[in-house]
N, C-alpha and C positions, 0 to 999 in steps of 0.2 A: 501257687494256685494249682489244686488241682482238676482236670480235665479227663471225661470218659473217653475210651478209645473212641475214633467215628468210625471207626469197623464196624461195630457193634449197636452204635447209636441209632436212634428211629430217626431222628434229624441230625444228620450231619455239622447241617452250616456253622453251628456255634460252635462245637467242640474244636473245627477245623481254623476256625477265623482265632480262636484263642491261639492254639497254636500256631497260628500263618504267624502272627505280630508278636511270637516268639515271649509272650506272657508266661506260659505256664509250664509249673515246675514239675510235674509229675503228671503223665497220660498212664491210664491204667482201665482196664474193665472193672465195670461198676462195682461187681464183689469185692477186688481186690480194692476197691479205691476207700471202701468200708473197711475194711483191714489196717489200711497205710493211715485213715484217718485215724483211729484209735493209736495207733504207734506215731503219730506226731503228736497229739497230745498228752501221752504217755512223758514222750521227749520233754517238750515244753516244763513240763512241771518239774523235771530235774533241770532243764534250764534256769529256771525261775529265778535260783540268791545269782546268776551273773549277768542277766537283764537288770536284773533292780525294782526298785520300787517305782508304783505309780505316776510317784509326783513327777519322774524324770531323772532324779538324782544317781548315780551309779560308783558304787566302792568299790576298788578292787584293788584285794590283797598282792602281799608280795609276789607271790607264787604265777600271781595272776597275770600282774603287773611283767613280768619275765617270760611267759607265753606270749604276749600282747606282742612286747618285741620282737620278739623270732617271726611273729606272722607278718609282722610288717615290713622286718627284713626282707621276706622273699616277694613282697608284693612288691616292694620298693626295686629288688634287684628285678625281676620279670616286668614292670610296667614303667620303672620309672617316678612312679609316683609315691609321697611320703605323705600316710596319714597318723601317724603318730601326735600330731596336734589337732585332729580334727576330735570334735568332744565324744568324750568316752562314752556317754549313755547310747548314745547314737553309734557306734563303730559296735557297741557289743548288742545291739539289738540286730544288728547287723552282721554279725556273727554267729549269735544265735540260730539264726533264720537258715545260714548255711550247714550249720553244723546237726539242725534237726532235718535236713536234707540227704543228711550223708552219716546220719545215725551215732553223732560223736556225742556224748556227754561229757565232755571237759577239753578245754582249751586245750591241753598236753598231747590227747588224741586227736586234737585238730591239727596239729602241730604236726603231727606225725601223718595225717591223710593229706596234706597237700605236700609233704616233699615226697610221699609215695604217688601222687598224681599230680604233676605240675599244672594239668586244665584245669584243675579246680583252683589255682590263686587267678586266670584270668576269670574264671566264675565269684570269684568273691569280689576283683577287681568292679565286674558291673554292678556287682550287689552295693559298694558302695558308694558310687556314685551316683547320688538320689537326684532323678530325674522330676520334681514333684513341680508340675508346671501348666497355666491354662491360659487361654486367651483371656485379654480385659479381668484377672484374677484380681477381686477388691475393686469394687468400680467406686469406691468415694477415693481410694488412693490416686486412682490413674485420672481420676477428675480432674484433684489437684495438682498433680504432673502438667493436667495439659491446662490448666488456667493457670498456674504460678512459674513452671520450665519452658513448656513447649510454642506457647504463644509469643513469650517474649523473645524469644531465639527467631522464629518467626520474622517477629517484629524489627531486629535488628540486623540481619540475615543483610549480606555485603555481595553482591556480583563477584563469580569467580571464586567466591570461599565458600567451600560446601560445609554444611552442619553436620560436624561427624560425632558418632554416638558409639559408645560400647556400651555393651552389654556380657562381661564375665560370667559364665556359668550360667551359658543359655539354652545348655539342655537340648530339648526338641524344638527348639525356635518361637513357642506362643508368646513369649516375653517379646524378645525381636522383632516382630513381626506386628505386634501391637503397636509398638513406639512407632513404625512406620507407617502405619495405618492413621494413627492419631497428625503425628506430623503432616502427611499426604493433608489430612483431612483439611490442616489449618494455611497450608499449602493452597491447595483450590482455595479457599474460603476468602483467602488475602489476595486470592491472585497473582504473586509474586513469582519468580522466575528465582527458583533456589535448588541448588545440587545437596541430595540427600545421602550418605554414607553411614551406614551403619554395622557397625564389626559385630558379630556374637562368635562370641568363643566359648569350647570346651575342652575337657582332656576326654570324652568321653565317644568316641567317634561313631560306633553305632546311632548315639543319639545325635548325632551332628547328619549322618545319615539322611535321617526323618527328617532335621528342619532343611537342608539343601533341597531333598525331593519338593517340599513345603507342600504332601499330600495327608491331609487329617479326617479321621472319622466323621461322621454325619451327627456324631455326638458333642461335636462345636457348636452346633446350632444351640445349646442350652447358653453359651456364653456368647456368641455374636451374635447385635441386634441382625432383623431379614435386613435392613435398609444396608449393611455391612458387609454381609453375607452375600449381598445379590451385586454388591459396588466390590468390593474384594474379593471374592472368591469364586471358582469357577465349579459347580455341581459337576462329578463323574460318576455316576454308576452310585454308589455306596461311599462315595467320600466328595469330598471338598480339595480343588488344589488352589493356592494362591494366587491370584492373580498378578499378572508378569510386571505390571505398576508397580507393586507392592514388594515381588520378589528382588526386583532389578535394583532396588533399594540395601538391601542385605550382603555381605559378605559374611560365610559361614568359614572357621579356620579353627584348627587344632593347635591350643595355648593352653597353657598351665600359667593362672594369674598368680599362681604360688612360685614358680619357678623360671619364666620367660619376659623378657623385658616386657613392659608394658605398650599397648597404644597410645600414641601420643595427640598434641592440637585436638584434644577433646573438648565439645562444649557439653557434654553431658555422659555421665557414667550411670546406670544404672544395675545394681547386684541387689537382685531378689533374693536368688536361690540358692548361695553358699556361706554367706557370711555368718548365720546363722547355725551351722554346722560346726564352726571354727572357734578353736579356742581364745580366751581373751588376748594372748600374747600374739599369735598370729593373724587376728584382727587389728589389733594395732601395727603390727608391721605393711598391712593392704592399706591402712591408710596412707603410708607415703608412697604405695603404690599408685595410688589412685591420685594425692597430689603431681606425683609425675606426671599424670596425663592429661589433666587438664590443661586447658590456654593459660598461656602467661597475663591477659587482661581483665580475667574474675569477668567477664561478661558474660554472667548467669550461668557460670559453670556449677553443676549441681551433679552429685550424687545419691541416690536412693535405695535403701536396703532392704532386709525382711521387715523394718521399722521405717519407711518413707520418711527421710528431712523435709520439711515441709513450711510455708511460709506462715508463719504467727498470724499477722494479718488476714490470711486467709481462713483460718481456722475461725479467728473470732470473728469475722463479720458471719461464717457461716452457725456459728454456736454463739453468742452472745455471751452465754455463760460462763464460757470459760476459766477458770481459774489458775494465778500462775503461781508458781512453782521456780525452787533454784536458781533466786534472784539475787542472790549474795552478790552478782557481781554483775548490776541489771545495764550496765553501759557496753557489757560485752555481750550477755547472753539473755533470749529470754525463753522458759522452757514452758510448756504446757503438753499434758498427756489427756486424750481423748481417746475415745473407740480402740483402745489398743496402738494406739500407735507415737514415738515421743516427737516432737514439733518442736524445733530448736530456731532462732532466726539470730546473725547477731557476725559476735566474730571467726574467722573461720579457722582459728587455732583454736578455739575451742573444741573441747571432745565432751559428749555425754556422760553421764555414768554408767553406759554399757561398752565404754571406751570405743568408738568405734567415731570415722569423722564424720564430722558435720557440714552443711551446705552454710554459704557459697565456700566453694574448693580453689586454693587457687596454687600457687608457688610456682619456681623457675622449672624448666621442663632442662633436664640433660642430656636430652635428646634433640641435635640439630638438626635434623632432617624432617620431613613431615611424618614419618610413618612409626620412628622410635627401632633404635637397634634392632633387627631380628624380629620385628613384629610385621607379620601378613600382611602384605601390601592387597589391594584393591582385588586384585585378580585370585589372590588366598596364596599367594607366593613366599 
């Protein structure tokens, strides 16, 4: 992003607020910002063969292939964390981005500007960490969440055994903060006396930041209904803070679902925001992550991804149409794909053909304690 100096500016406020929330990538006065625009376009276009084509798809040669390592190397040694399986098209759009920042035209010269400046692998570190997240985001999905997950959890909900929920790669908290809202909701509605706990995890701590403060723009209003907004949220000045109902619900903690045991006694996982990103082999390895953390009783333990699992039944009484699909083996599995999203209902060793698992979740937890090895207990410990 770029942003005029507000030295210079006739109105401040906006050039300042971009910069206060640490968006933008270059502040410059207006002539020069007309300069820098042309030379990042300039950039772009010799970026172009290592972004890739349109559809998403991204080659990269041997030469390329051997940069790619060395950068990851040093993000791995300085951060700890390995994206070497996180999908290519994605890392190097993401690359791109940094390296027409920093004036590189080939990975080899990138290679060579962050061991000449170690800030810049923590600057690429945030760059890929794609925080892309909003409140109630897909309101037919979180529908079905709360008529097919969250009412029956509800409904079943025991004295003394709270409903605990993760939420891997929750970013700025809007995902988190929804599920407890919706819960809340059905909560009051039933009357019932039931303890709420919900983990969101990130490796990305700035953005863990924001959801802990749980203070968000006046620009939530596009996505919480008023009746929401004025029952959850508290109006301050130019933002919105959570309301302490809501907040008191959440533990925000620093985990790597790639790398740190998992949360355990889960009745519900939810991962919007990364699975997406990961390659098919590392996708299949979070799915035994995700088996670990579920309850040993399959009572409506359920997972939901950038593709929502979602009950068949529910699908077709809402679309009558339906058509199914992937039936070769219709005692175990039954598939149907609507509005973008695949709807699997059945056995839960089954896996999709985007390999990734499917709901109900269950198997043995080897983790004896309530919390799971090394996983942030209640307090973020």
């Amino acid at each position: 992003m770029l942003v005029q100096d507000p030295a210079e500016a006739g109105h401040e406020g906006m050039p300042r607020a971009a910069i206060s929330a640490e968006i933008a990538d270059i502040v410059l006065p207006v002539q020069e910002l007309a300069a820098r625009l042309v030379e990042l376009a300039q950039h772009k276009a010799r970026l172009a063969p290592l972004m890739g084509s349109s559809s998403g798809e991204a080659k990269v040669s041997g030469d390329h292939e051997v940069a790619l390592k060395r950068i990851f190397d040093l993000v791995r040694v300085r951060t700890g964390h390995d994206f070497s399986r996180y999908k290519r098209a994605t890392i190097l759009r993401r690359l791109a981005r940094r390296m027409q920042l920093n004036h590189c035209t080939g990975l080899e010269q990138y290679v060579a500007y962050l061991r000449e400046k170690p800030e810049e692998i923590q600057s690429l570190f945030d760059d890929l960490l794609i925080s892309v997240t909003t409140f109630f985001r897909d309101p037919l999905a979180w529908e079905s969440v709360r008529t097919q997950v969250i009412i029956p959890l509800v409904e079943r909900s025991k004295p003394k055994q709270p409903i605990r929920v993760w939420v891997p790669g929750c970013a700025t908290g809007e995902e988190a903060y929804t599920l407890a809202i919706l819960f809340r909701e059905e909560i009051a509605r039933r009357d019932v006396h039931c303890d709420l706990v919900i983990f969101g995890s990130d490796v990305d701590q700035i953005a863990l930041a924001t959801a802990r403060d749980g203070i968000y723009p006046n620009s939530i209003a596009a996505d919480v209904s008023e009746q929401r907004l004025a029952r959850y949220f508290r109006a301050e000045g130019d933002h919105y803070r959570v309301a302490t109902e809501i907040r008191d619900c959440v533990v925000f903690a620093v985990h790597s679902v790639l790398r740190d045991p998992p949360f355990s006694k889960l009745h519900l996982i939810s991962c919007r925001n990364l699975l997406i990103y990961l390659d098919r082999e590392l996708q299949q390895q979070l799915q035994s992550v995700f088996r670990y953390g579920v309850r040993d009783d399959d009572t409506c333990s359920s997972a939901f991804r950038s593709r929502p699992t979602l009950s068949l039944r529910a699908r077709r009484q809402a679309i009558p149409h339906l058509s199914r699909t992937g039936a070769r083996r219709r005692t175990a599995r039954e598939a149907c794909t609507i509005a973008g999203y695949t709807t699997i209902a059945g056995d839960r060793r089954t896996t999709a053909r985007s390999g990734l698992p499917l709901t109900p979740l269950g198997g043995r937890d080897p983790y004896r304690d309530a919390r799971g090895a090394g996983a942030p207990d209640r307090a973020g410990r």
